[in-house]
C-alpha positions in Angstrom: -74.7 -93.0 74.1 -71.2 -94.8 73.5 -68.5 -92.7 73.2 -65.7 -93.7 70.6 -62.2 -91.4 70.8 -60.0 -91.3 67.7 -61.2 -94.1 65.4 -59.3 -95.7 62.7 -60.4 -95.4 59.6 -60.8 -99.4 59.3 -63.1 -99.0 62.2 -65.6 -96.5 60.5 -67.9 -99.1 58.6 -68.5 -100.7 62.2 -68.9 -97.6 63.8 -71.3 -95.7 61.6 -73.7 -99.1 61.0 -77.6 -98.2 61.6 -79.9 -100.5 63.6 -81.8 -101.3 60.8 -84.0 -103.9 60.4 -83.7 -107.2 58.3 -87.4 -107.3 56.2 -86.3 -110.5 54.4 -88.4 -112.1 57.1 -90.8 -109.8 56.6 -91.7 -110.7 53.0 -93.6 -113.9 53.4 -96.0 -112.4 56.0 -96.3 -109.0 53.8 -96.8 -110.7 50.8 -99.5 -113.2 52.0 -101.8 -109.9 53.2 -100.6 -107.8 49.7 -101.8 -110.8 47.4 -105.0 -111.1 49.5 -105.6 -107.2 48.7 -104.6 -107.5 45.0 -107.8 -110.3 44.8 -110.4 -109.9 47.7 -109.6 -105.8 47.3 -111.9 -103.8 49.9 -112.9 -107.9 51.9 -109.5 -108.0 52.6 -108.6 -104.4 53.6 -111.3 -104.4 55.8 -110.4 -107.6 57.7 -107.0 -106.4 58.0 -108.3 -102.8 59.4 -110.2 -104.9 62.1 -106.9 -107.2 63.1 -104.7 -104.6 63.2 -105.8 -101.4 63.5 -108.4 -102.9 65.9 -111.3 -100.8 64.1 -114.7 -102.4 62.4 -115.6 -100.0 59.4 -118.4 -100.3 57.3 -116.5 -98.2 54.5 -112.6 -97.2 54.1 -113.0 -93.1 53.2 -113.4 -90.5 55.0 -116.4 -88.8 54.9 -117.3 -85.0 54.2 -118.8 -84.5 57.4 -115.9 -86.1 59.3 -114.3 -83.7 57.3 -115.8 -81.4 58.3 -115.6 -81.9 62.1 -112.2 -82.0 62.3 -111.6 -78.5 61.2 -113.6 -77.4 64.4 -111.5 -80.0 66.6 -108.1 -78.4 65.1 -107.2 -75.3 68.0 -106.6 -71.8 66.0 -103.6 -71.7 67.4 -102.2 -74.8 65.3 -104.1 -73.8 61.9 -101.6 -70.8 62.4 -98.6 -72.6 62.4 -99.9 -75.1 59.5 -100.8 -72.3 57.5 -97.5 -70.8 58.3 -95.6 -74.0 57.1 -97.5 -74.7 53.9 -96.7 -70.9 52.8 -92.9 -71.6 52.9 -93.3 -75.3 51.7 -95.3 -74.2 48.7 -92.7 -71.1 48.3 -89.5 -73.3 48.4 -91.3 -76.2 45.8 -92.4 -73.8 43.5 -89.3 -72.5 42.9 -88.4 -76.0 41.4 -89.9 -75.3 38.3 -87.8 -75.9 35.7 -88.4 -75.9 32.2 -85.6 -76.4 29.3 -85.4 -74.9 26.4 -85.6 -76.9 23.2 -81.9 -77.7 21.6 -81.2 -78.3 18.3 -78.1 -80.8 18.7 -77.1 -80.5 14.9 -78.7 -78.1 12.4 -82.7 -79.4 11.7 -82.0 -81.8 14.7 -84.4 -80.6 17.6 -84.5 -81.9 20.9 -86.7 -81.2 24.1 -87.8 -82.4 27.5 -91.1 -81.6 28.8 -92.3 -82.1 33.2 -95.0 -84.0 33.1 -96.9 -84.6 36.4 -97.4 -88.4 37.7 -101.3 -88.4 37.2 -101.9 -90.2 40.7 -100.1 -90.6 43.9 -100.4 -92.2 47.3 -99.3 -90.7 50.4 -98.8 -92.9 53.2 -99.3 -90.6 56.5 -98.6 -93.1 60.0 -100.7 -93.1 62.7 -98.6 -94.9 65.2 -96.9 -93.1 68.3 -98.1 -89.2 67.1 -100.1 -88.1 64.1 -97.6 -86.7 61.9 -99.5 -84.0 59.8 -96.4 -82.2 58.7 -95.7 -85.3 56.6 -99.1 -84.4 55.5 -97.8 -80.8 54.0 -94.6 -82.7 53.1 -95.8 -84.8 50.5 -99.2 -83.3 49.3 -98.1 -80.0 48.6 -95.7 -80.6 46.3 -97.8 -82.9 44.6 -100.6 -80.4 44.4 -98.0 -77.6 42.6 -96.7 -80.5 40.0 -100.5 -80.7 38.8 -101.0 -84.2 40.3 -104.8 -84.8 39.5 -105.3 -87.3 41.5 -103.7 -87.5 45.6 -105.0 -90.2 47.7 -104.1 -90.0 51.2 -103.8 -93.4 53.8 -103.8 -93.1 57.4 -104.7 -95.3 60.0 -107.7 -94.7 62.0 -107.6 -94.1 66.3 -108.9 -97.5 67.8 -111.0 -96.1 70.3 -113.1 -93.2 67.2 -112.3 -95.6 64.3 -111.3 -91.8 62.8 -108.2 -90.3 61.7 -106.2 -87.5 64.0 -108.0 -84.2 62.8 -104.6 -82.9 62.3 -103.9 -84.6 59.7 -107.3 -84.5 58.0 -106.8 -80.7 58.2 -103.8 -80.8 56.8 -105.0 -82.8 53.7 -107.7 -80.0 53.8 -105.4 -77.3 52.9 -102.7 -79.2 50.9 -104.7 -80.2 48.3 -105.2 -84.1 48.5 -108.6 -85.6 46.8 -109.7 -88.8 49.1 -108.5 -89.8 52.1 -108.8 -93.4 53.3 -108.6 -95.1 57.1 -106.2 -97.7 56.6 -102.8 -98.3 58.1 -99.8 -100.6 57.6 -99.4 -103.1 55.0 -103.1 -103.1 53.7 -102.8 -99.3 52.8 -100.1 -99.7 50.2 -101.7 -102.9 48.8 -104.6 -100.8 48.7 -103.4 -98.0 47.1 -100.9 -100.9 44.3 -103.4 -102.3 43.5 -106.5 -100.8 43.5 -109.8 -101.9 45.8 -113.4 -101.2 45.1 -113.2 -98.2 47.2 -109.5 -97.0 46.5 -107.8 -96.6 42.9 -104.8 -97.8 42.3 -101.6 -95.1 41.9 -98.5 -94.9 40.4 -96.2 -93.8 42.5 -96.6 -94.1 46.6 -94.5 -91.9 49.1 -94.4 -91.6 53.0 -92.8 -93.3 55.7 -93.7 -96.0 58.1 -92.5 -98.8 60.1 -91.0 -102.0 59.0 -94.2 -103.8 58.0 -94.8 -100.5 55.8 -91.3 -100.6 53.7 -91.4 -104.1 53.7 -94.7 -103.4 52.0 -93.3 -101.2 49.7 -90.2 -102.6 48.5 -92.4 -105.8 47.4 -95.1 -103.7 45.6 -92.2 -101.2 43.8 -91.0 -105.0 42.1 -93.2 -104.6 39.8 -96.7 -102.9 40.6 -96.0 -99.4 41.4 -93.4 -96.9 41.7 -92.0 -95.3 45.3 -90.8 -92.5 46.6 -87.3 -93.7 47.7 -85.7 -96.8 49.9 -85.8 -96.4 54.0 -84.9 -96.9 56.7 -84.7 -95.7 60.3 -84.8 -92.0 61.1 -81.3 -90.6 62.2 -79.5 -87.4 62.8 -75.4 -86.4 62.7 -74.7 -83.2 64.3 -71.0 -82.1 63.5 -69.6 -79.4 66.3 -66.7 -77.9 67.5 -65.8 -76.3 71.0 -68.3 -73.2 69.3 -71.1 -75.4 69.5 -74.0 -74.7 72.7 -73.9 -78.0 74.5 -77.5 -77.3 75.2 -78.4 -77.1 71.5 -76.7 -80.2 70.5 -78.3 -82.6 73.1 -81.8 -81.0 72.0 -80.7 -82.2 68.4 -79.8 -85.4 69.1 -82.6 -86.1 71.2 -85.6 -84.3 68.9 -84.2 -87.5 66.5 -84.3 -90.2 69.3 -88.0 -89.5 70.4 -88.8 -90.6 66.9 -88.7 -94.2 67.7 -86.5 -96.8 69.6 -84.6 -97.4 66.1 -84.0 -93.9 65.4 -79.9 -93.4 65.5 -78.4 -89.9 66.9 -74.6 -89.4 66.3 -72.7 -86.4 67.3 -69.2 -86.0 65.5 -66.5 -83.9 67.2 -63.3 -82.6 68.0 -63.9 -81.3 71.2 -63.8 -83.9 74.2 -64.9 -81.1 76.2 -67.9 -80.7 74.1 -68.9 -84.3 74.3 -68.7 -84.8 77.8 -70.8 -81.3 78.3 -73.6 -82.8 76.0 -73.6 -86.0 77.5 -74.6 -84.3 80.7 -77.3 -82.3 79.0 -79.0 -85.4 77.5 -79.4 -86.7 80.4 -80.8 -83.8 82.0 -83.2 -83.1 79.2 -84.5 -86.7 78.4 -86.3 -87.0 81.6 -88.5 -83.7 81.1 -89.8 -85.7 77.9 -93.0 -87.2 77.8 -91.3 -90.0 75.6 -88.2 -90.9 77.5 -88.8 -94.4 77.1 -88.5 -94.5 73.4 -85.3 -91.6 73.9 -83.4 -93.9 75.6 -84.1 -96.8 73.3 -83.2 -95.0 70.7 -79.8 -93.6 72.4 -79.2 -97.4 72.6 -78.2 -97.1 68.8 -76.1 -94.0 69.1 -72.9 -92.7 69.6 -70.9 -89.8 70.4 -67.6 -90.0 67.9 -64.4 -87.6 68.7 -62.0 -87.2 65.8 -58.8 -85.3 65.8 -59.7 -82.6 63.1 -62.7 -80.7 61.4 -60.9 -82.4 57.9 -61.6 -86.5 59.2 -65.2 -84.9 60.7 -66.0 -84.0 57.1 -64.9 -87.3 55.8 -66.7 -89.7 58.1 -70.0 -87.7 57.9 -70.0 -88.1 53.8 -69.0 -91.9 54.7 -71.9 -92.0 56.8 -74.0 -89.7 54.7 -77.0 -88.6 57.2 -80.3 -88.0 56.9 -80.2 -84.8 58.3 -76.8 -83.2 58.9 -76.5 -80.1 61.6 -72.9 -78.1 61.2 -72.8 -76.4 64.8 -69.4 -74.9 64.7 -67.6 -71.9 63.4 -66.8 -71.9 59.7 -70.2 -73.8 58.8 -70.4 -72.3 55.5 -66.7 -73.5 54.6 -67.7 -77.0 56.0 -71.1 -77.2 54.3 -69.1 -76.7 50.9 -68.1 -79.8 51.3 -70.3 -82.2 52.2 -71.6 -84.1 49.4 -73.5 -87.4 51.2 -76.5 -85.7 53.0 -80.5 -85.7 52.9 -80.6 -82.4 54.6 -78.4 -79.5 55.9 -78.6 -77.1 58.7 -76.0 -74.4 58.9 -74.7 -72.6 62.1 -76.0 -73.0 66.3 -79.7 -71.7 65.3 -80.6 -73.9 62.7 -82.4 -77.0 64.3 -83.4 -79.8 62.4 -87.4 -79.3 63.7 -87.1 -76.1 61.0 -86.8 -78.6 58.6 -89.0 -81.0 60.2 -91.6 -78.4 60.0 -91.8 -74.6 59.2 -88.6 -73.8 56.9 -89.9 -75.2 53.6 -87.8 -77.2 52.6 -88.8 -81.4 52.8 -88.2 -83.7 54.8 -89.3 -86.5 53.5 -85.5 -87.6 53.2 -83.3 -90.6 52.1 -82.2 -92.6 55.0 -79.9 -95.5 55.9 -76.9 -94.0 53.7 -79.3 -93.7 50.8 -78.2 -90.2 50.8 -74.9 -91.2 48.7 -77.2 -92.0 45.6 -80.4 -90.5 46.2 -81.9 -87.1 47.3 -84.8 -85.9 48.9 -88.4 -85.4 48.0 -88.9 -82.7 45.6 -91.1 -81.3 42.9 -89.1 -83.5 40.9 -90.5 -86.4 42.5 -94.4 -85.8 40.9 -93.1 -85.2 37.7 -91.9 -87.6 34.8 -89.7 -86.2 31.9 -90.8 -86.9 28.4 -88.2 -86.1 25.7 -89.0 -84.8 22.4 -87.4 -84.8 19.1 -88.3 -83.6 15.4 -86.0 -83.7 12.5 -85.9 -82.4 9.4 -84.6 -83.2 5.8 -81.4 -81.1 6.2 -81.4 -82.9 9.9 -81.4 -86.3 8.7 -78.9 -86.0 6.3 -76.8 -84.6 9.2 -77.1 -87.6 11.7 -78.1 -90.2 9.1 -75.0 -91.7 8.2 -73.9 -92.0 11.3 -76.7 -93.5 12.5 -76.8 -96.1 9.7 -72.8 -96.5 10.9 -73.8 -97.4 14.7 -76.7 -99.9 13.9 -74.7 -101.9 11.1 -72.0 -102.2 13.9 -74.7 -103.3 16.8 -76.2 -105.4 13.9 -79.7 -103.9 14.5 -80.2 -103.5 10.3 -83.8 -102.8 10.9 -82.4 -99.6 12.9 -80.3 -98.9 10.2 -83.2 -99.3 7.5 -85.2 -96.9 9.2 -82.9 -94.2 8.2 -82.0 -95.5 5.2 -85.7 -95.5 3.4 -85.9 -91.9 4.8 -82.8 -90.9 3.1 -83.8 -91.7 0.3 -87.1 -90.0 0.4 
């Protein structure tokens, strides 16, 4: 990790850019494969499952009875934990509920807004480098509680079965999703835009993947089907003081580097004792972890930044505006106050990002590449669409009318103004 001492604040754009990747080369390639799905539908999803994925099926979902099997493959031990996480998910979602009561704006003027749930979703789940079945719990729980009635799950099969990770088809198990199809990359959210013979199309598909995957679905969200959010590379800022366990810190920043080689870990601090303490411990800790090599790649792309106060550590971190944001020092509640640029927060030395990651409840299916200044996480919000209402009565219209008939004369929209006119009259 580079270390950078006292920065200027004309240096801080430089300093806090991501590794991320430039899909604009992407497109072509992506798009010649999505158009081929949107026409040859199943063909062409199959041919792609066979050149990529390296896996000859004779059909795309997955069956009862592999279903079935891969509840016995799943160890008791880790239905526990699942079980244990998808309590606290479904606790911390439901709690979203919202409903508004109706208004009346002016007397006999009655407005309201009704949650409507997104009828059917995708969830992209990646197979890649580990099967991430939290994402799994992430995605299709909250969909289940917003009264989705349709969830259709993508995940690429293992090479050598042709069969998804039983983890995650036991997750889908006990979140709730409907059909569950083996396809990965590019072909699983043409698949799911589109529609195939086998799949139906959605309206609206979340999940992460790699850059084939949000190259995918930034083409298909042009004009073909909504998505969750834009992304990019996992990262992590941990912001500590000389409270903070150097220990704890460098097991932060690397949890976030063995994501992949363009994950980004930054720690933000105003201790140089600190720093050089948790230098030392990353290195000691990354080479008792089965995925050092993709650690160190990823430490490549990240930095160790020491600022002269807690003030300018608070103002580059909403500059930067993290994915996930850990406050390891004293007065983390004071601090937390006043961050207003973050996809997720974790307060005080025992708060690790994994909670989040996992067990806590809350998501994190999070905005990334310093989306987080415009955009917020997944949330129940996210399944739902909000329809407004409006009635209004004789004494209502005579209320508004005029100066509705006032607005539209002055836009020049006299059919607008008609409208009310002829009722007015009535």
């Amino acid at each position: 990790m580079k270390t950078i001492k006292h920065p200027y604040r004309e240096q801080w754009p430089e300093i806090l850019s991501r590794p991320t990747a430039d899909f604009s080369e992407l497109f072509d390639k992506v798009k010649e494969m999505l158009d081929a799905i949107s026409i040859r539908g199943d063909e062409a999803v199959l041919e792609y499952e066979q050149e990529f994925d390296k896996v000859t099926l004779s059909t795309l979902e997955v069956s009862p009875e592999e279903k079935t099997e891969a509840v016995g493959l799943v160890s008791e031990e880790l239905k526990s934990a699942i079980e244990l996480a998808k309590r606290n998910i479904e606790k911390f979602h439901s709690a979203q509920r919202h409903e508004l009561p109706k208004i009346e704006t002016q007397p006999g003027v009655i407005c309201w807004q009704k949650a409507i749930a997104i009828e059917k979703v995708g969830l992209y789940i990646p197979g890649g480098t580990a099967p991430l079945f939290s994402t799994v719990l992430m995605l299709a729980l909250p969909a289940q509680i917003a009264g989705c009635r349709e969830i259709v799950l993508c995940s690429p099969p293992n090479r050598e079965t042709g069969k998804i990770h039983p983890a995650v088809l036991y997750a889908a198990s006990v979140a709730g999703v409907t059909k569950i199809y083996k396809i990965g990359g590019i072909q699983a959210i043409g698949a799911m835009a589109y529609g195939t013979g086998s799949v139906p199309k959605v309206y609206k598909i979340f999940g992460p993947g790699n850059q084939y995957v949000t190259a995918a679905k930034q083409l298909v969200s042009l004009r073909d089907v909504a998505i969750d959010m834009p992304a990019g590379p996992s990262e992590v800022e941990v912001l500590a003081d000389d409270t903070a366990n150097p220990a704890f810190v460098a097991s932060d920043l690397l949890s976030q580097a063995e994501h992949g080689v363009d994950s980004q870990a930054v720690l933000v601090t105003t201790s140089e004792a600190l720093a050089r303490k948790v230098t030392e411990e990353i290195e000691k800790q990354v080479q008792q972890l089965p995925r050092v090599d993709l650690a160190r790649k990823a430490l490549e792309n990240s930095k160790i930044i020491i600022v002269k106060d807690i003030e300018e550590a608070i103002a580059l971190t909403n500059e930067y505006a993290p994915e996930h944001l850990i406050l390891s020092t004293e007065n983390y509640r004071d601090i937390a106050e006043k961050i207003v640029n973050a996809g997720s927060v974790f307060l005080g030395h025992l708060t690790p990002e994994s909670a989040g990651d996992y067990a806590s409840g809350t998501n994190h299916t999070l905005p990334t590449n310093g989306y987080a200044k415009a955009y917020g996480g997944v949330n129940l919000d996210s399944f739902l669409k909000k329809i407004t209402f409006q009635e209004i009565t004789p004494e209502g219209l005579q209320n508004i009318g005029k100066a509705i008939e006032i607005m539209a004369e002055n836009e020049q929209l006299i059919a607008h103004k008609n409208a009310v006119t002829l009722r007015m009259k009535v």
